[in-house]
N, C-alpha and C positions, 0 to 999 in steps of 0.2 A: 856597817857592811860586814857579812861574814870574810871572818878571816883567814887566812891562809893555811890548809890544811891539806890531808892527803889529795883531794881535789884539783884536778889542772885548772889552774886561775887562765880563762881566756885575757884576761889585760889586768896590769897592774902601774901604777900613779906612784912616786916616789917627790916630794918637794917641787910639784910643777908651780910656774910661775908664769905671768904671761903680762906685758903690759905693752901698750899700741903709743905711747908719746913718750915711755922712759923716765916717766915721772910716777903714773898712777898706773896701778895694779887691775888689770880684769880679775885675774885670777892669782889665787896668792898661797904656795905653800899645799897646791891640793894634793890629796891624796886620798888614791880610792884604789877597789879592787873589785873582782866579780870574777866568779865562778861559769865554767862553760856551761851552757845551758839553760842561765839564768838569765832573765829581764831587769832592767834597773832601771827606776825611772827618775832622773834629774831636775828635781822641782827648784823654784825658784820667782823672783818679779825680773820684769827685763831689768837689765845691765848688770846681773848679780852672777855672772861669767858663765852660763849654761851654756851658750853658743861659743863661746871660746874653748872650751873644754871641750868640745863637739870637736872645732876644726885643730887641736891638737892633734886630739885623737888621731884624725884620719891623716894625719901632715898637711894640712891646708892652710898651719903657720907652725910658725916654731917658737917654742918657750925660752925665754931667758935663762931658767935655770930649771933643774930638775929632769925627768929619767920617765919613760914610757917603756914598759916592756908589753908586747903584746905576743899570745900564743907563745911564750916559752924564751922568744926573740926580742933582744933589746931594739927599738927603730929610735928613740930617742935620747941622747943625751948630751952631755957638753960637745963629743968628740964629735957628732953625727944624725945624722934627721935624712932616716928612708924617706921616697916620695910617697904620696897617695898609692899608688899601683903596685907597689909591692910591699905592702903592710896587711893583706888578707884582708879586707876593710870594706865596707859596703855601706854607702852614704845616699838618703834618701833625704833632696832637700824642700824647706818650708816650701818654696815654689813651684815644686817638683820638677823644673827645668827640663821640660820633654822637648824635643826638637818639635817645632810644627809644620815644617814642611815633610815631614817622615811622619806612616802612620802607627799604628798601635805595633805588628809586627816590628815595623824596623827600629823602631824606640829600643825594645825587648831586644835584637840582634845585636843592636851598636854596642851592648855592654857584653857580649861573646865577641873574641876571638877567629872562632870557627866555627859562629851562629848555624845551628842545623834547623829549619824547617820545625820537625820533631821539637827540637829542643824548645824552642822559641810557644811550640803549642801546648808543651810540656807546663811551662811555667805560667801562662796564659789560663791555662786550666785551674792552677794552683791558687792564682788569685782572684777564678771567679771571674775571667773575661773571656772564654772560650764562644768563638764565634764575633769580635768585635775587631779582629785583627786587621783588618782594611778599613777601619774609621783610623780619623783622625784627631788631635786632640779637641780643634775646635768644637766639635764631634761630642763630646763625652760629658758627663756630670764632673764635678769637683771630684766626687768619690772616685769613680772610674780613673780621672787622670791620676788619681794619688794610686790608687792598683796599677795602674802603668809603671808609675814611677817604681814602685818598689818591684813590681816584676822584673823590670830594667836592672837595678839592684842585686837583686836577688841571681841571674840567671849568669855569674860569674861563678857564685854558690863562696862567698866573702864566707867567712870564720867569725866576723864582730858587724851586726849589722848595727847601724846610726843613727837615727832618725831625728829631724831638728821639726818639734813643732809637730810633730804628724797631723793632727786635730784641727787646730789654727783655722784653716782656711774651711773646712766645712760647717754645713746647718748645721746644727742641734739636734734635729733630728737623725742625721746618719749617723750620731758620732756613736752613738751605742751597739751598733751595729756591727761598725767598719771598726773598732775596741775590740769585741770580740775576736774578727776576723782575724786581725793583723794578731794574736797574741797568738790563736788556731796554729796559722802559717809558720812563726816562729817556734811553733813548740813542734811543730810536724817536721820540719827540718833540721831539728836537735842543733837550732842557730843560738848565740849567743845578741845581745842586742838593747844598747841603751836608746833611749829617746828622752828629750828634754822639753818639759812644757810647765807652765803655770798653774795648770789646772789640777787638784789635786784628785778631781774626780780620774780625770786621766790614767795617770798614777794607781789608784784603790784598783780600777779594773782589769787592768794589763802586768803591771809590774808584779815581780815577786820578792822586790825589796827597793828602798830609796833611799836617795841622796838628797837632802837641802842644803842649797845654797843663797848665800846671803855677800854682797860684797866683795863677791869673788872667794869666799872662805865658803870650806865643810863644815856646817854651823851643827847638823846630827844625819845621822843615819840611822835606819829603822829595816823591818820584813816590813814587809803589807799586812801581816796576818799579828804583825805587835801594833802596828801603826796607832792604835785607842792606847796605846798604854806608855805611849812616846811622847814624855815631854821636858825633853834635852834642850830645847833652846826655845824664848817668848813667841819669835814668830811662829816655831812649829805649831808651840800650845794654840796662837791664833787660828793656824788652821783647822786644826782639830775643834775647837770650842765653835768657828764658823760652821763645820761642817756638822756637828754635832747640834746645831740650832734649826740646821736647811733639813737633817733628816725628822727632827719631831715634828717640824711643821708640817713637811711632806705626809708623814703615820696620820696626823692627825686630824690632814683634810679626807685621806685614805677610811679614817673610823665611821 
């Protein structure tokens, strides 16, 4: 990860730790940091504490030990643990958890305060749903519901947006598409903004640096733009040598 420099660090990770039985560790000893502005993408296999580190983040548990400062502001440590709602924090999840008896509007409103009409068509626009605003979820593609969902997100206007999974639940085919989109969105709104997935294709397109995880530990960190020339730990080199296999075959049915 780049490290701490004249740069306002939007969140910073000091010896976080997190275990769910008091016995075994999800996460163990992390520590990360990222720059406002930037993309992080938190790779990993499931149980290797990507999702836990998610709900640190946002306060949707609290660590045994260790220190979260976000935007400048401590919300985590021995003494204390702000809630969700006041940690500037923007969390878009795997299920996108839209209400469905509310339609696309009101989904978008419930996350305002003082939801204005305007505002609501404002962010509607931004993600490329302008004119869907009286459907309902049932109503909508995967993709569509997941632009809800972060519009929802999005129209507090958080400082560290979240995202658990983003990709997960769509085809193959959108995923390249709605990658683009979502990275568009965040760089258009000068948002900071990690998301946690598997996929390293994920990761190469969106992010502008990553994190792996293994066991709950920071096993390397890399840019995306070093990512070929990263090989700090076995599984990384795995992915790399994986992915380095999937693209000759691809060139060379291409030839």
């Amino acid at each position: 990860m780049i490290k701490e420099n004249d740069r306002r660090l939007v969140v910073t990770t000091q010896g976080l730790c997190k275990s769910y039985d008091g016995r075994n560790y999800a996460l163990r000893d992390c520590q990360i940091s990222l720059e406002t502005g930037r993309i992080c993408a938190v790779i990993g296999p499931s149980g290797s504490g990507k999702s836990t580190l998610l709900k640190l983040l946002a306060g949707l548990e609290r660590p045994e030990a260790g220190s979260i400062v976000l935007h400048g502001q401590t919300v985590t440590d021995d003494q204390k643990c702000l809630p969700p709602n006041q940690r500037g924090v923007g969390m878009v999840f795997q299920d996108y958890a839209l209400f469905p008896h509310l339609n696309v509007a009101a989904n978008v409103a419930y996350g305002l305060v003082r939801g204005s009409a305007e505002e609501v068509n404002r962010i509607l626009d931004l993600v490329g749903l302008a004119g869907e605003e009286k459907k309902y979820p049932h109503e909508l593609s995967g993709g569509q519901q997941q632009r809800v969902a972060l519009a929802r997100t999005l129209a507090p206007r958080p400082e560290l947006l979240l995202l658990d999974e983003p990709f997960s639940n769509l085809d193959a085919s959108l995923k390249h598409g709605i990658r683009q989109e979502l990275r568009k969105i965040v760089k258009e709104l000068s948002l900071s903004a990690i998301f946690i997935t598997h996929d390293i294709y994920d990761a190469m397109e969106i992010a502008d640096e990553m994190i792996f995880l293994e066991e709950g530990r920071v096993i390397a960190t890399c840019l995306t733009e070093d990512l070929m020339k990263n090989d700090q730990a076995p599984s990384v080199s795995a992915n790399l040598e994986q992915l380095r296999r999937m693209a000759e075959r691809v060139i060379g049915l291409r030839v």
